[in-house]
C-alpha positions in Angstrom: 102.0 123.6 87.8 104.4 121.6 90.2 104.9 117.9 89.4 103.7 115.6 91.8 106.4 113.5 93.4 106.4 109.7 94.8 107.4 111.3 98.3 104.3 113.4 98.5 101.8 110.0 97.5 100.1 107.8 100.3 101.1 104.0 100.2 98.8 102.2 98.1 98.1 99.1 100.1 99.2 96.0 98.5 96.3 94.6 96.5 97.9 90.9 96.1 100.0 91.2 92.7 102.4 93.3 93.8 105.4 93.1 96.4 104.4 92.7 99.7 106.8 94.7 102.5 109.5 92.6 103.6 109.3 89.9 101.2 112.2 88.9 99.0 112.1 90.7 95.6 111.5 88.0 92.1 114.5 87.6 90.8 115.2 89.6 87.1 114.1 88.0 83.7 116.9 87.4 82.3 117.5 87.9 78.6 119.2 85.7 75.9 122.2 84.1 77.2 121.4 84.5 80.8 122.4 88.6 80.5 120.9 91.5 81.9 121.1 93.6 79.0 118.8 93.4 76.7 117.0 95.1 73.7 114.3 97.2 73.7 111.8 95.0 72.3 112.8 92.3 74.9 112.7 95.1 77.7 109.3 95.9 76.7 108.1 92.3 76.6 109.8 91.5 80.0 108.2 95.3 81.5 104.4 94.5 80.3 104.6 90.7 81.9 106.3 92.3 84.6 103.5 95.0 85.8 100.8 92.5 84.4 102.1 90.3 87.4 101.9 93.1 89.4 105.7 94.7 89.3 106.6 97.7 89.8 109.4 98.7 87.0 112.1 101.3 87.9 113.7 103.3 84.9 116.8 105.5 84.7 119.6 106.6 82.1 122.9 108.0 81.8 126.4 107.8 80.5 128.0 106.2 83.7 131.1 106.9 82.3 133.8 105.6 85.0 131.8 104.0 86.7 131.9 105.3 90.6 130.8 105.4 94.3 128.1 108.0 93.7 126.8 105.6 90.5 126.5 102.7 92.8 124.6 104.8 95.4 122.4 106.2 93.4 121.2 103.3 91.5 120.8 101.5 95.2 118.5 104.2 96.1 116.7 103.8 92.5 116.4 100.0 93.1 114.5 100.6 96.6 111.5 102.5 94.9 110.4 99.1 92.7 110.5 95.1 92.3 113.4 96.0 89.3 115.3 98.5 87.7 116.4 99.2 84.1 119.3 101.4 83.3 119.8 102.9 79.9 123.1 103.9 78.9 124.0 106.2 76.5 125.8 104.9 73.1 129.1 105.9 72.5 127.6 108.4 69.5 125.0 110.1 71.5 127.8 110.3 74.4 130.2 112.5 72.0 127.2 114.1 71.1 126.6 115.6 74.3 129.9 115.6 75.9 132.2 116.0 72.9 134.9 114.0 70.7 136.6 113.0 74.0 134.2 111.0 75.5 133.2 108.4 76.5 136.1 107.3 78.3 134.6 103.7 78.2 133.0 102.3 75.7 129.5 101.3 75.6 129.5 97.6 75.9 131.7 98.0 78.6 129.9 100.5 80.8 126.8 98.3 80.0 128.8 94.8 81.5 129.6 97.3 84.1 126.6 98.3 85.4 124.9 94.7 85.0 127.3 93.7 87.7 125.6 95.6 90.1 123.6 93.8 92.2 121.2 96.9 92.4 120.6 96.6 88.6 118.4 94.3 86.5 117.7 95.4 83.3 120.5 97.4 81.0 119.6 98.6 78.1 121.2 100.6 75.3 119.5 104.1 73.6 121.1 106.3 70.7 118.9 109.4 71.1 119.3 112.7 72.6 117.2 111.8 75.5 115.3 108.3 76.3 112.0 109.6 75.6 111.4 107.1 72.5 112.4 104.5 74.8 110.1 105.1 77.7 107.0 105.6 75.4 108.0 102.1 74.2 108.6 100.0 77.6 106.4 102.6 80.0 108.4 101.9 83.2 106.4 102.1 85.9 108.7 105.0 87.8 111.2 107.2 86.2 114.5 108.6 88.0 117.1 111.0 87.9 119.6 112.6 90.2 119.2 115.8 92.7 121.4 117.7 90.0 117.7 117.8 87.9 114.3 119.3 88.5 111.1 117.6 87.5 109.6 120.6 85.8 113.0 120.9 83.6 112.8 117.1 82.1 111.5 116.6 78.9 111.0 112.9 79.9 108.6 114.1 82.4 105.3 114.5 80.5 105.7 111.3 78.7 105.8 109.1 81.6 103.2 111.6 83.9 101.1 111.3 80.9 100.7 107.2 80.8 100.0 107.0 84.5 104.0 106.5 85.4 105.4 108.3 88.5 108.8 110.6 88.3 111.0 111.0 91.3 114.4 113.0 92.0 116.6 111.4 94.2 119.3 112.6 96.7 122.2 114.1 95.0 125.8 112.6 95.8 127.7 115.4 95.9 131.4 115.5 94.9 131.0 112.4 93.0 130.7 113.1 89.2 132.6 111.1 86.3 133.9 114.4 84.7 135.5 115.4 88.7 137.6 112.0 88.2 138.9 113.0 85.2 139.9 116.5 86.1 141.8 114.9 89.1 143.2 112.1 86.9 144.4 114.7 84.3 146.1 117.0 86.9 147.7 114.8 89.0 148.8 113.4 85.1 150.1 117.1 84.4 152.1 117.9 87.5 153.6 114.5 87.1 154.6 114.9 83.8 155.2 118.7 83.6 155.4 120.6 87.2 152.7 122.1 86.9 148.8 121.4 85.9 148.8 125.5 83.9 151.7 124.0 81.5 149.5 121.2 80.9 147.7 121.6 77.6 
C-alpha cells in the first residue's frame, strides 16, 4: 500500500491559526540563551505551543557532516513546506555507528552551531539512536522529510508519524553533492599530492 505524499494532497484552506500565503513567517522560539538548539523536552514544549497556535512543524535528520551546497538546498526546500523547521543531527557515537571509526569528520556541537546558522533552520536538535523514531514520537512534527536518495515505503520513521496524523514527503535529490564525495576528492587530491598517485595511497 503506497504512502500518500504532501504533493498528491489538496490545499487545506487557511482556517485562521495557521500561516496565511504571503505573510511573513513568526519568527523561531528560541531556547535558553537565545540558541536554536535545544533539547528534546524543550523541542517538544516549543512543537505543541507551536501547532496549538496553528504552526505547521517541519522535521528532518542527518549527520550533515561537512556541511555543503546540497545541505543548504535541501534544508531551503524543507523550510518551504512549514512555519519552522527542526533538524536533528546525529551524535558523534551514533555517527561511527553507522559510518564507522572514521567519522564524523566534525564533531557534533559543531555541525549542530553549523546548521543553526542557516537562515532556513530553526530548531537543532541532537539524537543518539539508530534512527529518530524515539524522537518524533516525542515532539510529533507536523511533517517529516528526507532526501530523493529514500523511499517512503523503505523508512521506518514512516508509520510513526503517518500513524499520529503527520505527513511524510521526499524531496528533490541534489545530485553529486554528498559529504562522503568531498572526502573522496579531498583524500585523492591529498594522495597524488603527497605520493603521485591516489592507488599508492593507503
Amino acid at each position: 500500500m503506497p504512502f500518500p505524499s504532501l504533493r498528491d494532497r489538496p490545499s487545506a484552506p487557511n482556517s485562521g491559526g495557521g500561516r496565511e500565503e504571503g505573510a511573513r513567517p513568526a519568527p523561531p522560539e528560541l531556547g535558553g540563551g537565545g540558541t536554536k538548539v535545544v533539547g528534546p523536552d524543550t523541542l517538544a514544549e516549543i512543537v505543541s505551543r507551536r501547532q496549538a497556535a496553528g504552526g505547521r512543524l517541519v522535521f528532518t535528520n542527518g549527520v550533515f557532516d561537512l556541511l555543503h551546497v546540497g545541505h543548504a538546498r535541501y534544508l531551503a526546500e524543507a523550510r518551504a513546506l512549514g512555519d519552522a523547521l527542526i533538524v536533528a543531527v546525529n551524535t558523534d557515537a551514533s555517527v561511527r555507528g553507522l559510518k564507522g571509526p572514521l567519522r564524523p569528520i566534525v564533531p557534533e556541537d559543531e555541525r549542530m552551531e553549523m546548521l543553526a546558522a542557516l537562515a532556513a533552520v530553526d530548531y537543532v536538535t541532537p539524537f543518539g539512536t539508530q534512527t529518530p523514531v524515539p524522537l518524533l514520537e516525542q515532539i510529533r512534527p507536523s511533517v517529516y522529510v528526507k532526501g530523493g536518495d529514500y523511499r517512503i515505503e523503505d523508512l521506518p520513521e514512516a508509520p510513526v508519524v503517518l500513524g499520529y496524523g503527520g505527513h511524510v514527503q521526499i524531496l528533490s535529490l541534489v545530485a553529486g553533492r554528498s559529504s562522503t564525495d568531498i572526502i573522496a576528492r579531498i583524500r585523492a587530491a591529498y594522495c597524488q599530492d603527497q605520493q603521485g598517485t591516489i592507488e599508492s595511497c593507503p
